[in-house]
Structure formats: structure tokens, C-alpha cells
C-alpha positions as CSV (number, residue, x, y, z in Angstrom):
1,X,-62.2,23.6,-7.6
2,X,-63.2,26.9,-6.7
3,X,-66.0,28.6,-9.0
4,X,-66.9,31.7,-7.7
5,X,-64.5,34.8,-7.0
6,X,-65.5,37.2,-4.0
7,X,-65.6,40.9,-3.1
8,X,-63.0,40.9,-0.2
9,X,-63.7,42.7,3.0
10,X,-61.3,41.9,5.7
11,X,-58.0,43.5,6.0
12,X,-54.6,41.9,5.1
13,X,-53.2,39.1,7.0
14,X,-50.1,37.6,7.7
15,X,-51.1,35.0,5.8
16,X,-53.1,36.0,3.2
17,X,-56.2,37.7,2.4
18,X,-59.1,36.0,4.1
19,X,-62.7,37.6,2.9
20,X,-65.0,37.4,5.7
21,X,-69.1,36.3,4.6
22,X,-70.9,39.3,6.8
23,X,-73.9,37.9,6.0
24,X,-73.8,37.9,2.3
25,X,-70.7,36.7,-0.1
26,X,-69.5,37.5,-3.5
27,X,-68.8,34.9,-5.8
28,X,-67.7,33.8,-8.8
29,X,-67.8,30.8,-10.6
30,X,-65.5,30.1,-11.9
31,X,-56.5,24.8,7.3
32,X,-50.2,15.0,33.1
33,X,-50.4,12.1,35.2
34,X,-49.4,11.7,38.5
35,X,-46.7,9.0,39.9
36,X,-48.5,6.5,42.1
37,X,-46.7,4.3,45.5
38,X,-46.3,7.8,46.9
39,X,-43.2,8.3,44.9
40,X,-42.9,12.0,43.4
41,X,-45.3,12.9,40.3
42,X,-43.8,11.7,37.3
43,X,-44.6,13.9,34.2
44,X,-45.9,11.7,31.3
45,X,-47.2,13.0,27.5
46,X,-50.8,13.0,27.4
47,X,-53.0,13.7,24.6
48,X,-54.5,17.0,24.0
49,X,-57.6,15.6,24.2
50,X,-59.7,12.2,24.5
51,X,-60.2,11.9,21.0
52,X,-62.9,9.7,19.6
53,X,-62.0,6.1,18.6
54,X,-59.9,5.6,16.0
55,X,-60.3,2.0,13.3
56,X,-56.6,1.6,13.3
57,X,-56.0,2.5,17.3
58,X,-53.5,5.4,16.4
59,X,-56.4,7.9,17.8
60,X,-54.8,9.7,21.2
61,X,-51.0,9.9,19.9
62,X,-48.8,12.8,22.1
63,X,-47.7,15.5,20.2
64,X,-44.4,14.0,20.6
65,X,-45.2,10.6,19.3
66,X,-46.9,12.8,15.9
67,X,-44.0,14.5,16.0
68,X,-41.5,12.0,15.7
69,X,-43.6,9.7,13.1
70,X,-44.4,13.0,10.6
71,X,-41.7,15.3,11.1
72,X,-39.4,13.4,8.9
73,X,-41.7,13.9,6.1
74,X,-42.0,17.6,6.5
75,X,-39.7,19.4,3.7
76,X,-38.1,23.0,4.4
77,X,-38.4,24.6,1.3
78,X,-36.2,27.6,-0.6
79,X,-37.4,28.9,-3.5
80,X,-35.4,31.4,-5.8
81,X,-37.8,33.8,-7.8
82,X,-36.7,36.4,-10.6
83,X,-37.0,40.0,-10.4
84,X,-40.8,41.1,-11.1
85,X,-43.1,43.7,-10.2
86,X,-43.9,44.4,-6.3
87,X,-47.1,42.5,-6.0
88,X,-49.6,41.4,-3.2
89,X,-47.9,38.6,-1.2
90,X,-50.7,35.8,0.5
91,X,-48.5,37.3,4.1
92,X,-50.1,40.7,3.7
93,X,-47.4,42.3,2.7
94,X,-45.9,43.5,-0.7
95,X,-43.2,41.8,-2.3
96,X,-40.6,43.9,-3.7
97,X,-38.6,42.2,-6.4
98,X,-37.0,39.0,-6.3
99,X,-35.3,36.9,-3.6
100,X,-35.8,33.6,-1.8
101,X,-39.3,32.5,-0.7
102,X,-39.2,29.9,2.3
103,X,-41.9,27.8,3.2
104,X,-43.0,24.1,4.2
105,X,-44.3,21.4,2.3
106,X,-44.9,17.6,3.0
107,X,-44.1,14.0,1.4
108,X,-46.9,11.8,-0.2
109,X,-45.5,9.3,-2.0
110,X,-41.9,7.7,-2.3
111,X,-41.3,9.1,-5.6
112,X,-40.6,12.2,-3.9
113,X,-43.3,14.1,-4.7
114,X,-43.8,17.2,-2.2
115,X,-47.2,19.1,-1.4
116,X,-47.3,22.9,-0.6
117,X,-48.4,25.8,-1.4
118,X,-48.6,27.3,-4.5
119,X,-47.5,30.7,-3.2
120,X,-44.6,29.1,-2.0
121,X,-42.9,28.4,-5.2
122,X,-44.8,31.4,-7.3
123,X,-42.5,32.4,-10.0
124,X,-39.7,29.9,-8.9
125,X,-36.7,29.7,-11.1
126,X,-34.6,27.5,-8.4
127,X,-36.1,25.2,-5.7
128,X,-34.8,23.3,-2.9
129,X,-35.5,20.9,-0.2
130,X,-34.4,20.1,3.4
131,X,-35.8,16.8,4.5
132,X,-34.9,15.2,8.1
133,X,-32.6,16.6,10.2
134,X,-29.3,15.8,8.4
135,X,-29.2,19.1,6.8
136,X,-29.2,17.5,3.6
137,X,-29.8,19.7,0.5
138,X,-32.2,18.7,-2.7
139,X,-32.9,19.9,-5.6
140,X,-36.2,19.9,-6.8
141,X,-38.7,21.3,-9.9
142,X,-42.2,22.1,-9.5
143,X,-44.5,20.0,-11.4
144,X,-47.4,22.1,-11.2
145,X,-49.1,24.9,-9.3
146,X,-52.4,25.8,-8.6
147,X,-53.6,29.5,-7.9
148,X,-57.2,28.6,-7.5
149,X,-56.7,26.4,-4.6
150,X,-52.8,27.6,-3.5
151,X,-51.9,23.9,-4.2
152,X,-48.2,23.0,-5.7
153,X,-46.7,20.0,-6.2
154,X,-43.0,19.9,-6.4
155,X,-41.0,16.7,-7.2
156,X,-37.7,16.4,-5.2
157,X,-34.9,14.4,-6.2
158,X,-33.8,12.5,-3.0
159,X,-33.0,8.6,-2.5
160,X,-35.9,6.8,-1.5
161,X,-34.6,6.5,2.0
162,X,-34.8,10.5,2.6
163,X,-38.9,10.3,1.8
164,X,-41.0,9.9,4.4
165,X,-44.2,10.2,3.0
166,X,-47.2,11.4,5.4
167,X,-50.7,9.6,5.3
168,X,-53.4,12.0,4.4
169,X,-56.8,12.0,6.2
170,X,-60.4,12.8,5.6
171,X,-61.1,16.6,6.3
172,X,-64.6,16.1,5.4
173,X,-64.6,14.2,9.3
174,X,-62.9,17.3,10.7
175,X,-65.1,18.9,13.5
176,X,-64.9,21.7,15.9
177,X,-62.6,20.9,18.7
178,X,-60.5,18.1,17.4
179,X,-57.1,18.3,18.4
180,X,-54.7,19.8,15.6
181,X,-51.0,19.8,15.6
182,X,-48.9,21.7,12.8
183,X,-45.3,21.1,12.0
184,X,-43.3,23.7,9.6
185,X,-40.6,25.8,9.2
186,X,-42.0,29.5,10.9
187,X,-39.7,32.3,10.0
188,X,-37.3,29.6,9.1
189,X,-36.8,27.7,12.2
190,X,-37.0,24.6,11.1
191,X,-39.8,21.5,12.2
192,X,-41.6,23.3,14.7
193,X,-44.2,21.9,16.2
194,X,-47.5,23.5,17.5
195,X,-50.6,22.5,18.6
196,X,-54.2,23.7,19.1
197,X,-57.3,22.5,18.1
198,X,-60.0,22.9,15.0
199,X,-61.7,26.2,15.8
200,X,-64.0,26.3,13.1
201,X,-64.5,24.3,9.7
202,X,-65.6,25.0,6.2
203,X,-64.6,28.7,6.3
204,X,-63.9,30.7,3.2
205,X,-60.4,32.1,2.1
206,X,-59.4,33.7,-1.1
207,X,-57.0,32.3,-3.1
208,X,-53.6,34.0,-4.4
209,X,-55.5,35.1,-7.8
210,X,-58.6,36.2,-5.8
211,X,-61.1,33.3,-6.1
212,X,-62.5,31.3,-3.3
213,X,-61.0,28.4,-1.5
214,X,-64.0,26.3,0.3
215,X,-64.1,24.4,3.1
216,X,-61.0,25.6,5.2
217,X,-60.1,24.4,8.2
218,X,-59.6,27.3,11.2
219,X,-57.3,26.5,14.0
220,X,-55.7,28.2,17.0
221,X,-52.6,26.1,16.7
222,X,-49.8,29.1,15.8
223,X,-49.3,29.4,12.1
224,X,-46.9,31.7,11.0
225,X,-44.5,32.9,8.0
226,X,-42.8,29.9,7.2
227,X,-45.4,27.8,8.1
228,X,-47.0,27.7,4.8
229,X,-47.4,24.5,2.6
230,X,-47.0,22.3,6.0
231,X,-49.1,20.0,7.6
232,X,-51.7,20.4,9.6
233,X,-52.1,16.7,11.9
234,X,-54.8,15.1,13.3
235,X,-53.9,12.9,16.7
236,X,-53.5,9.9,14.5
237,X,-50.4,11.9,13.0
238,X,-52.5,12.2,9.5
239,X,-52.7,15.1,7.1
240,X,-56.2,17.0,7.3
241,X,-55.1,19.8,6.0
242,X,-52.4,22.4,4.2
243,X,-51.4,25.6,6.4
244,X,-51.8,28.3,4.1
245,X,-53.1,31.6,6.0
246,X,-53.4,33.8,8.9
247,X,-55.3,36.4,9.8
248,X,-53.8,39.4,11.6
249,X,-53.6,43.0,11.9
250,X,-49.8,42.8,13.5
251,X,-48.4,40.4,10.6
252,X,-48.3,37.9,13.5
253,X,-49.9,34.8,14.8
254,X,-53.1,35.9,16.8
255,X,-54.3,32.3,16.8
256,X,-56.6,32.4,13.6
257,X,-54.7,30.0,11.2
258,X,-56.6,28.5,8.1
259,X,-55.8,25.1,6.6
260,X,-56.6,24.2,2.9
261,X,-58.5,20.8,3.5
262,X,-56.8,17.4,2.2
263,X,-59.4,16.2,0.3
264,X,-58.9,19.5,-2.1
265,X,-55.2,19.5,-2.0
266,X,-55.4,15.5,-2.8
267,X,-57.5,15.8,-5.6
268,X,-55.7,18.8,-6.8
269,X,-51.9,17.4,-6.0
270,X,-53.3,14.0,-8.4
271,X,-54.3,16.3,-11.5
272,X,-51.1,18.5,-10.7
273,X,-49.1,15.3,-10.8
274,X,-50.7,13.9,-14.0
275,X,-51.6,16.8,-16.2
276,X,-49.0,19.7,-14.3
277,X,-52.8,21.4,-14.9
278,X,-56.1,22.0,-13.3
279,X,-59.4,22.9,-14.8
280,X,-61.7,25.0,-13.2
281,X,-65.3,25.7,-14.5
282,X,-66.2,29.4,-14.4
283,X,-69.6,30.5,-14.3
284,X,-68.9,34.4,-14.1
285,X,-70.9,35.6,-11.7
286,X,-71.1,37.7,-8.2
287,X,-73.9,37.5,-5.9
288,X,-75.0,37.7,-2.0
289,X,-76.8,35.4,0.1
290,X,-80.6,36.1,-0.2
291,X,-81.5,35.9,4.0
292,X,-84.8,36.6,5.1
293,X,-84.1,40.3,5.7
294,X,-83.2,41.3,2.5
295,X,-86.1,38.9,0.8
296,X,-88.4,41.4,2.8
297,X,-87.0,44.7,2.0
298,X,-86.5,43.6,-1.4
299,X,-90.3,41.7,-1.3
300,X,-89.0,38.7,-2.9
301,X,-90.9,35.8,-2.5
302,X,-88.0,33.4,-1.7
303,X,-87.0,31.6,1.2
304,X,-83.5,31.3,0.3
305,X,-81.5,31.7,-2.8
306,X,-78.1,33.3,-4.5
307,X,-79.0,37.4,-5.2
308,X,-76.5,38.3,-8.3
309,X,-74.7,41.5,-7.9
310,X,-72.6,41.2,-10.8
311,X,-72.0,39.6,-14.0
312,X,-68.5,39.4,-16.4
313,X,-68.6,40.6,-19.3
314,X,-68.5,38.2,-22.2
315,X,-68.3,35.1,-19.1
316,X,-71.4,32.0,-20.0
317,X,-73.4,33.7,-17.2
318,X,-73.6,36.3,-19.4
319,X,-74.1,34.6,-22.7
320,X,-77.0,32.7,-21.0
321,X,-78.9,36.2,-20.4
322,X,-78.3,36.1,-16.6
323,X,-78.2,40.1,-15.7
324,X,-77.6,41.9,-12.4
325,X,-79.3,43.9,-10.0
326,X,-79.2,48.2,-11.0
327,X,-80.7,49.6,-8.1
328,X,-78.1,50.1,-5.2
329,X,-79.7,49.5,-1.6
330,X,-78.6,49.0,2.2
331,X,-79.6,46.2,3.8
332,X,-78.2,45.5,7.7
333,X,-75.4,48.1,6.7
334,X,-74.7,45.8,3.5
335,X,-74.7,47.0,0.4
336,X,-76.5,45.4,-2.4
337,X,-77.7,45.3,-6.0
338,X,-81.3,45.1,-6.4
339,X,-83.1,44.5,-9.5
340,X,-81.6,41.3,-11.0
341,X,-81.6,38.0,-11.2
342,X,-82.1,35.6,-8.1
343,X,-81.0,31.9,-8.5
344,X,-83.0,29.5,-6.6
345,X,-82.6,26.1,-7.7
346,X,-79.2,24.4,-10.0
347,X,-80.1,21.2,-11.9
348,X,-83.6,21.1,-10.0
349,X,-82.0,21.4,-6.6
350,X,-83.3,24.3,-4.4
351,X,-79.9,26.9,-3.5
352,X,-80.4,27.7,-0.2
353,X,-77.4,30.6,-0.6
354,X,-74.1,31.0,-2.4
355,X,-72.1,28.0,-1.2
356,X,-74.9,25.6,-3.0
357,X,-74.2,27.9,-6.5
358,X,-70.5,27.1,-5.3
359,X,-70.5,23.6,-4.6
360,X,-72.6,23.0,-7.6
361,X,-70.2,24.9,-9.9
362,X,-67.3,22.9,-8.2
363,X,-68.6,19.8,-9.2
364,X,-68.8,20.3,-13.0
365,X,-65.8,20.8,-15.5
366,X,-65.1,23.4,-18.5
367,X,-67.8,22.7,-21.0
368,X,-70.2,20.8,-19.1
369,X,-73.7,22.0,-18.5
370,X,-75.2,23.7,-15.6
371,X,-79.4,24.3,-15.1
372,X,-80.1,27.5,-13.3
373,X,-84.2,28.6,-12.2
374,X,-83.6,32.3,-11.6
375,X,-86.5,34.7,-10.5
376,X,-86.4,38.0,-11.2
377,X,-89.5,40.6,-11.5
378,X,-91.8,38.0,-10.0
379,X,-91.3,35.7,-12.7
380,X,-89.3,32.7,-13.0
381,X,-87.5,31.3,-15.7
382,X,-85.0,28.2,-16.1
383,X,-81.9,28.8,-18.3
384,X,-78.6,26.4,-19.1
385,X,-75.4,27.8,-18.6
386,X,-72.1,25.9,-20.6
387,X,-69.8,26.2,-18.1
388,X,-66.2,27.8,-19.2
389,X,-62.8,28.1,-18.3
390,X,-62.0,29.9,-15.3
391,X,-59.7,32.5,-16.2
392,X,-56.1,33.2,-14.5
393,X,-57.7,36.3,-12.4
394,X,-60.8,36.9,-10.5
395,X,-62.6,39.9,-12.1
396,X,-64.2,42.7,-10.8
């Protein structure tokens, strides 16, 4: 539920467009053992790493054992789109026309309902699946897609003894270093297996319509074209997160792969499932992370807080009177918008930068209410904000 839409800075990937923070961020509310006895060494599967403890003991599986418990539930996906406009493809590169889209996407349940990503099936007119390694063709519809979070759901129509359905995990337990292990269908070749580990966690990604996806997952385990919409594995063989993205100057794997996290695509894949719909609250604002640098060249008397740099037209940011900054300044080789408003605290909590305005926002649905304490001018002021619908693009 991503609130807040970014000015992007990075260059395209392979992947799709990843917007780095450089110390500030636009928003917008709105992924070998020896032999013994003297006999020669024998070469055994290890782990990748020693992994901590697991509850259910299934912590320390081989990358072959993960392999041949999930790769049955990983789908190979076709999707047939109609002639449209050329437009900016989440692999960097523009899409001319129409064609067939391929891509990866996972079982959950055994109703045959298929997770990938929503850039996968964009504009789909025909879908269908390859599941196991019979070759078998399904057909399939998609139930629902999700810009905002590059979530789909597609529902396949396969006897119950094709599914295969994948546990998912807890990425909110993800840290730096765990062992990751992705399975997909890279440039069509299909259940591949690669393996890495989780290079970095709760990074920020833009979405296919330009707003923010939290929380991503970064690995080094090879993600490329094709890989999109598959799993990314944990060494219990459990989904933690949904290969979306790469980052690249060659339109190759460079080992900088994000992962939408589960816990988004699971609560996203339930509302997609019941509703074919997700709301997002907008807010309808841009702003930078107030550091202490630019609180002393500006002389604001904050120690943290969310500096806004813009505000859309018409959005509840701007019907609550929240106004941006006029005066254009450098700070750290940064440019900023000086002047405006600076929110420090939502619903009486202090904001110690943009992800808190995020996370806040994220938490709240079209219509509900939202308490923001902005300073501006050395004065500060508490206004309440009725959140809206985020529209289909981010602005500005």
C-alpha cells in the first residue's frame, strides 16, 4: 500500500526503474564435505550457510532439496497483449506494440491461484501456464492486478494434482546475509535455479505507475528477464519475497536484484483475490528527508522531519492547506524547495523522515483520517488530512 510517489533518479534497469534515496526522497501518498576412512572425498550438498534455527527444523535445506520441494509450484507464464502505444517496460526498455510477455509466477493455494507480477500480465488478452516439468499447457485469467505494488493474481485452470502450492514466509524476519535462492523462467529457460544471499532489506523501488514499493528485499542471487513474478526462497524453501527488478546499465544481471516482500504481496494477492481491487490512500504530496544538514542551512529548528517539495493540485494535501517550499536551494549537491511546510509528527507521533509519512499513509484507507503537525515560518500548526483515492498515475 504504497502512499507516496517519488522523483526518480537512477537510470533504467533491466528490471525496472529503481529510484535511489541520495539522502533525501520524493513521495507521494498516495525482492563440501570431505569422505572419511581415507577413501577419496566425496562431494555432498551443503547449505549456503549455517542458518539460524528454524521451529519446524526445515532451516539449512541444499539448494537442491529447495529445489525439488518448490520448483513444482513455480508457473512459466505467457501472456498475449494487444497492440498499444510503445511504453516504458519495468526491464528498462520500451515496449513496442504487442506480443507475448513471459515471466514467472508461483502457486498458493490449491484452487490454482498464481502470484506474479503485475507487469507480467499488463494488458493481457490471453494467458497461459506451464506448471511441472510435463510440458503441460493451462489456461488461465487474471483476477486482478496491482500497479502500485506490481502484484497480480492470476487463477489457472489445472487439476488439483498439477498445484503445488508454495508456503510463504515472513519477510519482516529477512536480514542481511540470509541465504536466498530464486527459481524462475530467465529469458525463458525454464526453472532455474540461483542462489545468493539478502544483500540489503527495506529498500525502495518504484512501481510500474511510478509510486513507491517499500520494504524490498535486495539480493545478489541472479535475477533476470524472465525471472519476474518468481519466488524468491529462504533455506526453509519458503516464499519471502516476489522477484520483480534489476538494476543495470547493460540490461543484464549485475547482481542487484530486488524482491517485492511477501507480506505485501500476501496482503495484496488476498484483496486481489476477493475484491479483483486494491485501495490505496493518497495523500498528494512530495517531500525530502529533513537531515541535520539541511535543518542548518535552512535554520529550521527540527531534528528530523518530512520537508515538502511539492503538492497536487486539487489532492487532500492540498485541500487541508498544506503548501510547498518556493525558494529553490542546494543542499550536499541536492536540490531542494525551501519555504514550505515541514511535517514533524502524524497522529501525535514524531516523523523522523519520509518513510514514517509513508508507513503512516500505508496504514490508513481511502477516506480515513490522517493528523499532520507541520512547521513552517517558525510556527507550528496541526491540520487533518481525509485521506483519498490514489489515482492510477503518480503525478509530477
Amino acid at each position: 500500500m504504497r502512499s507516496f510517489l517519488r522523483t526518480p533518479f537512477s537510470s533504467a534497469l533491466a528490471g525496472g526503474l529503481v529510484v535511489g534515496l541520495l539522502g533525501w526522497v520524493a513521495i507521494a501518498a498516495g525482492w563440501v564435505e570431505a569422505g572419511d576412512d581415507g577413501a577419496a572425498p566425496a562431494a555432498v550438498a551443503t547449505p549456503l550457510t549455517e542458518p539460524a534455527a528454524d521451529e519446524d527444523g526445515r532451516s539449512g535445506l541444499t539448494v537442491n532439496q529447495i529445489y525439488e520441494q518448490d520448483a513444482p509450484g513455480v508457473a512459466y507464464i505467457e501472456a498475449d497483449t494487444e497492440a498499444r502505444q510503445p511504453q516504458f517496460s519495468p526491464f528498462g526498455a520500451p515496449e513496442q506494440g504487442g506480443g507475448t510477455a513471459t515471466g514467472s509466477g508461483f502457486v498458493i493455494d490449491d484452487q490454482g491461484h498464481v502470484i506474479t507480477n503485475a507487469h507480467v500480465v499488463a494488458g493481457a488478452t490471453d494467458v497461459r501456464v506451464t506448471l511441472r516439468e510435463d510440458g503441460e499447457v493451462y489456461e488461465a485469467k487474471v483476477l486482478g492486478a496491482d500497479p502500485s505494488t506490481d502484484v497480480a493474481v492470476i487463477e489457472v485452470d489445472a487439476p488439483g494434482e498439477a498445484l503445488v502450492p508454495l508456503e510463504l514466509g515472513d519477510s519482516s524476519q529477512v536480514a542481511v546475509g540470509d541465504p536466498a535462492i530464486a527459481i524462475g523462467n530467465p529469458f525463458g529457460l525454464d526453472r532455474t535455479a540461483t542462489a545468493g544471499i539478502v544483500s540489503a532489506v527495506q529498500r525502495e523501488i518504484s512501481a510500474p505507475n511510478g509510486f513507491t514499493i517499500t520494504d524490498a528485499i535486495q539480493t545478489d542471487a541472479p535475477i533476470n528477464p524472465g525471472n519476474s513474478g518468481g519466488p524468491l526462497l529462504d533455506t526453509g524453501g519458503r516464499v519471502i519475497g516476489i522477484n520483480s527488478q534489476i538494476e543495470s546499465q547493460s540490461g543484464g544481471n549485475v547482481g542487484i536484484g530486488f524482491a517485492v516482500p511477501i507480506n505485501t504481496g500476501r496482503e495484496v494477492a488476498q484483496q486481489l483475490i476477493a475484491d479483483g481491487e486494491v485501495e490505496h490512500a493518497f495523500l498528494g504530496v512530495s517531500g525530502a528527508d529533513l537531515t541535520s544538514e539541511i535543518a542548518d542551512v535552512l535554520n529550521l529548528d527540527a531534528e528530523g522531519g518530512a520537508l515538502v517539495q511539492s503538492v497536487v493540485p486539487g489532492s487532500p494535501a492540498d485541500e487541508a492547506g498544506i503548501e510547498a517550499g518556493d525558494a529553490e536551494v542546494t543542499v550536499a549537491g541536492q536540490p531542494l524547495r525551501a519555504g514550505g511546510d515541514l511535517i514533524v509528527a502524524v497522529d501525535g507521533e514524531s516523523v523522523g523522515g519520509v518513510e514514517d509519512v509513508i508507513a503512516a499513509v500505508d496504514a490508513k484507507q481511502p477516506g480515513d483520517e490522517l493528523e499532520l503537525t507541520l512547521q513552517r515560518a517558525g510556527e507550528e500548526r496541526t491540520v487533518t488530512v481525509e485521506l483519498g483515492d490514489r489515482p492510477a498515475q503518480a503525478q509530477g
